[in-house]
C-alpha positions as CSV (number, residue, x, y, z in Angstrom):
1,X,99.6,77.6,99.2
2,X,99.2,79.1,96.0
3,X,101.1,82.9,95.5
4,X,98.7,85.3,94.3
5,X,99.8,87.5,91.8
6,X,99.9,91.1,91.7
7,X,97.0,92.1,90.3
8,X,94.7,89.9,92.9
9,X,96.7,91.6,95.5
10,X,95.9,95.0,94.4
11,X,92.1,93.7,94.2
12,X,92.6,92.8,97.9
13,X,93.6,96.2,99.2
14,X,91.4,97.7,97.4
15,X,89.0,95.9,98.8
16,X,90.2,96.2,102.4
17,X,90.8,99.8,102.0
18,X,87.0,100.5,103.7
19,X,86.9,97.6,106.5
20,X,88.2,97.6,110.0
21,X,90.5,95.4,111.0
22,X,88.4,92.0,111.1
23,X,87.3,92.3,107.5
24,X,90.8,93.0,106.5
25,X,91.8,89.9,108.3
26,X,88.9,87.5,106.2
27,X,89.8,88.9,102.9
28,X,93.8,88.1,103.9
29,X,92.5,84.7,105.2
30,X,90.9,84.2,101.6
31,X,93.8,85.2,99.9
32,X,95.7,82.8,101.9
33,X,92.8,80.1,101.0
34,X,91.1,80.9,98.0
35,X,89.2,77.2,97.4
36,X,87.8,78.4,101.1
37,X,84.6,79.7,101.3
38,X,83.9,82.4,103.9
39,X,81.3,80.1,106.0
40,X,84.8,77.7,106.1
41,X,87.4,80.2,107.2
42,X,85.2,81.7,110.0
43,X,84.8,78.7,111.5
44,X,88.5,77.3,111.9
45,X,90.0,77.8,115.0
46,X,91.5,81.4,115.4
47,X,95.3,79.4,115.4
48,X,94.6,77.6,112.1
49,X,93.9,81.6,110.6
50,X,97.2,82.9,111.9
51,X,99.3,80.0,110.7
52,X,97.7,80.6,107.4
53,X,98.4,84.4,107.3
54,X,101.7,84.0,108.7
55,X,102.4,81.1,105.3
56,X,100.7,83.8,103.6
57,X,103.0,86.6,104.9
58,X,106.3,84.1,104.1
59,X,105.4,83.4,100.4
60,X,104.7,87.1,99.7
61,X,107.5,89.0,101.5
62,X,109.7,86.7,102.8
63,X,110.6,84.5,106.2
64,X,111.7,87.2,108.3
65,X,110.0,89.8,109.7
66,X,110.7,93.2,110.9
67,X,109.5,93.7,114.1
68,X,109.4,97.2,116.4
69,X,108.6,97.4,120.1
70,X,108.6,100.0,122.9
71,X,110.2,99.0,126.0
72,X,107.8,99.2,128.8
73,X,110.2,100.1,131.4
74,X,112.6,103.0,129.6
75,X,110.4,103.5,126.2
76,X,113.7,102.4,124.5
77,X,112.3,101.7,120.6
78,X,113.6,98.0,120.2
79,X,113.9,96.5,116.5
80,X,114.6,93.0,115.6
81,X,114.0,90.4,113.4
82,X,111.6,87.6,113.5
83,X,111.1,84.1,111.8
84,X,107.8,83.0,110.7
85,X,108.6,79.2,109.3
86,X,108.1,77.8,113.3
87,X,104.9,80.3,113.6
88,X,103.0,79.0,110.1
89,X,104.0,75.2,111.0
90,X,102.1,75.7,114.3
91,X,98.7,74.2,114.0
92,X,95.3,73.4,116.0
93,X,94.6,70.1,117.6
94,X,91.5,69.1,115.2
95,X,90.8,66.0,117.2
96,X,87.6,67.0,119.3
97,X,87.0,69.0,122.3
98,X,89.1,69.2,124.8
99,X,88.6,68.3,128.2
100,X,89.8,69.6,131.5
101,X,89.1,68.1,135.1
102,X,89.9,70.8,138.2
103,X,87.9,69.7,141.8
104,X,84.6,68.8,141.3
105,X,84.0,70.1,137.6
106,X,84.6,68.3,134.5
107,X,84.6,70.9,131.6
108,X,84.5,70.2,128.0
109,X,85.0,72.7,125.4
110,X,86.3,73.6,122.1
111,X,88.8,76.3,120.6
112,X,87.9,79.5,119.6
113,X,87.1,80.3,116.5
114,X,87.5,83.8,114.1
115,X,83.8,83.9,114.2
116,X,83.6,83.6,117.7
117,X,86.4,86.4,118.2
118,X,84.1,88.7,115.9
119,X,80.6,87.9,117.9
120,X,82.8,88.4,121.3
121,X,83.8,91.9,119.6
122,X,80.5,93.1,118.7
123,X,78.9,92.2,121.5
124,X,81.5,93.7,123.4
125,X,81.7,97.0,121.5
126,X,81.8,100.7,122.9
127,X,78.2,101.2,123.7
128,X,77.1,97.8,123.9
129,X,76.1,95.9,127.2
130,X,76.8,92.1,126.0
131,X,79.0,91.4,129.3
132,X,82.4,90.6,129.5
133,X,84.3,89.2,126.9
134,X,85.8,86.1,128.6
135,X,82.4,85.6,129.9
136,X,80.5,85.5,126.7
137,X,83.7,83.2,124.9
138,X,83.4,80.7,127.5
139,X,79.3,80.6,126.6
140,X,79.6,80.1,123.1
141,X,82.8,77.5,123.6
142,X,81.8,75.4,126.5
143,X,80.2,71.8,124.7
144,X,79.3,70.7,128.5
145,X,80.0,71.2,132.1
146,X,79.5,69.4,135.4
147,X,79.6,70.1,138.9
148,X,79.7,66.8,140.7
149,X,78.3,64.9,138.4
150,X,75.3,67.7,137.5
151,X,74.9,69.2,134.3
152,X,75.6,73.1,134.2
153,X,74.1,75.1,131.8
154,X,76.4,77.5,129.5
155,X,75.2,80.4,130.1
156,X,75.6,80.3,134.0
157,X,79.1,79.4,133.7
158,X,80.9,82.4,133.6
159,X,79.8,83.1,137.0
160,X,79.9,79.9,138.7
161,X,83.3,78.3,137.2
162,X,86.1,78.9,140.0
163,X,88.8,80.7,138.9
164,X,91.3,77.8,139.2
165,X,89.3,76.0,136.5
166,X,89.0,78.9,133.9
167,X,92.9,79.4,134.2
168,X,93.2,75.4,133.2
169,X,90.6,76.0,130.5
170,X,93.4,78.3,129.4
171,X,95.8,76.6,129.3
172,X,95.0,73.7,127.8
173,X,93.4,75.8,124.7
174,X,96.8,77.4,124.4
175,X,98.4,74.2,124.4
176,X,95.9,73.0,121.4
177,X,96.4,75.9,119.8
178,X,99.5,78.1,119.9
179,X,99.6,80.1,117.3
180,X,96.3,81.6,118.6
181,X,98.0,84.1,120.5
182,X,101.8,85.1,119.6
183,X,103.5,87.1,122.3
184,X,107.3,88.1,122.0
185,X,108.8,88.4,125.2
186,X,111.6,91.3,124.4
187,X,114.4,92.2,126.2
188,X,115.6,95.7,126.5
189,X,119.6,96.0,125.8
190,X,119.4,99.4,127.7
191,X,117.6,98.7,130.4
192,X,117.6,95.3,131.0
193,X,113.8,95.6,131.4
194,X,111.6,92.7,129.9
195,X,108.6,93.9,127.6
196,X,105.6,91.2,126.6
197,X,104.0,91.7,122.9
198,X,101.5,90.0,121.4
199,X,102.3,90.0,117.4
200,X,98.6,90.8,115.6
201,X,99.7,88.9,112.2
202,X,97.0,90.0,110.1
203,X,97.3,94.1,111.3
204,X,101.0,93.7,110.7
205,X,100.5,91.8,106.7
206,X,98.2,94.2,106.2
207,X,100.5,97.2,107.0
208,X,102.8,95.7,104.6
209,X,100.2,95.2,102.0
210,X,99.4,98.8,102.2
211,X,102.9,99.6,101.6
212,X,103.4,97.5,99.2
213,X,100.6,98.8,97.1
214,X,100.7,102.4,97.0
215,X,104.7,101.6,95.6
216,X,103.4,98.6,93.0
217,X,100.6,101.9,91.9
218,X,103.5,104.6,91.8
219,X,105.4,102.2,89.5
220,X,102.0,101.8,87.4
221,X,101.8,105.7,87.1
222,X,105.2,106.5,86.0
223,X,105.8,103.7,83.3
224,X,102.2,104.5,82.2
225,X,103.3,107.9,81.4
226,X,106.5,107.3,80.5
227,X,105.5,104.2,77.8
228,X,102.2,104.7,77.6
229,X,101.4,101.1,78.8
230,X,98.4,100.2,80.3
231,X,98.1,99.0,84.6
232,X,98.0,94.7,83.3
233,X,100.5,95.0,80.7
234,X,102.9,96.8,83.6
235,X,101.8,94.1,86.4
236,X,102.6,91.5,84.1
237,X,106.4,92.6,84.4
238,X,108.7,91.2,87.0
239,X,109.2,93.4,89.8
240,X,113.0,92.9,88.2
241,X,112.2,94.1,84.9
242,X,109.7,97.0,86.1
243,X,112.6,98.2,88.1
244,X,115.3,97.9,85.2
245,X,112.3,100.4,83.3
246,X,111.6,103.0,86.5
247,X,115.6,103.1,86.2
248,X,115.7,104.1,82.1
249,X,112.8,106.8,83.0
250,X,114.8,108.0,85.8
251,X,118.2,108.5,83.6
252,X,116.5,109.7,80.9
């Protein structure tokens, strides 16, 4: 993975600065895979995204993470630190549907991908009436299904499949891909209580991005007056060297 340099990464904010969270996540996703076209990174499997953004996260600020939680049980505020090299090595089975066998049905389907999470959402919207999102995800991911040997068709799935089968639909798309969902299972060290989080990678390296940003700008504004140096001349510095600078303005 290429590191992008300062300048692109101020090009991404800015660009992110008036999108909700899914367009935020694409232009991250490009950064991450700029020989991608957009066409090629909605259409990976949601896992293969959040590996990338979590390589993408690592080669920007570093393998650790700092991570803050509420505990469910005493609303204890629980901070720790997290490792990302497992999380971006995780990647998607790319070898064909997957197939699950439960009764009389024979199901095969394949993973979700970050454009079927976005149709799911906008279907599913405040206001909408697309049905339930489970529902309209197993519609657009089932490749074929049979009841005792007889073809079902997609959309009547949602109502007909038992539950027993849906929950081994489940789990055999968390088993191809696990990185699709990443939830921290946190203990409490006052309470003893367990809290369950999922970790939203690209909300999170966004967050950071943001902070990161208005600082690298702040630094722009104060050398710029201070040396009279334009915003590429003082991106082209180390963060080292703009630092040394920002400290001669301040002991000046």
């Amino acid at each position: 993975m290429a590191i992008t340099g300062p300048a692109e990464l101020l090009a991404v904010w800015e660009a992110g600065l008036g999108r909700s969270g899914p367009g935020r996540a694409l232009l991250l996703h490009r950064a991450a895979r700029p020989e991608a076209g957009d066409d090629e990174l909605l259409s990976v499997p949601v896992g293969e995204r959040e590996a990338d953004l979590f390589a993408l996260r690592r080669a920007l600020f570093g393998e650790r993470m700092q991570v803050l939680v509420e505990c469910e049980p005493c609303g204890e505020a629980m901070e720790f630190d997290l490792g990302t090299d497992g999380l971006a090595a995780q990647r998607p089975r790319r070898d064909g549907p997957l197939r699950v066998t439960e009764d009389d049905w024979n199901v095969e389907f394949r993973l979700p991908t970050v454009a079927d999470l976005a149709a799911v959402a906008e279907a599913t919207a405040p206001g909408t009436d697309g049905g339930s999102a489970r529902s309209l995800l197993i519609a657009r991911c089932v490749v074929s299904a049979e009841r005792a040997g007889e073809p079902v068709p997609a959309d009547r799935l949602p109502g007909e499949l038992p539950e027993t089968v849906l929950r081994r639909v489940a789990e055999a798309a968390e088993q191809a891909d696990p990185a699709a969902d990443v939830t921290l299972k946190v203990s409490c060290p006052e309470c003893g209580g367990t809290t369950r989080a999922e970790l939203d990678i690209a909300s999170y390296l966004w967050a950071e991005l943001d902070a990161w940003a208005r600082d690298v700008l702040l630094d722009v504004h104060l050398l710029a007056g201070a040396y009279g140096w334009t915003e590429p001349e003082i991106l082209a510095l180390s963060p080292l060297r703009r630092r040394y600078y920002l400290e001669l303005c301040a002991d000046a």
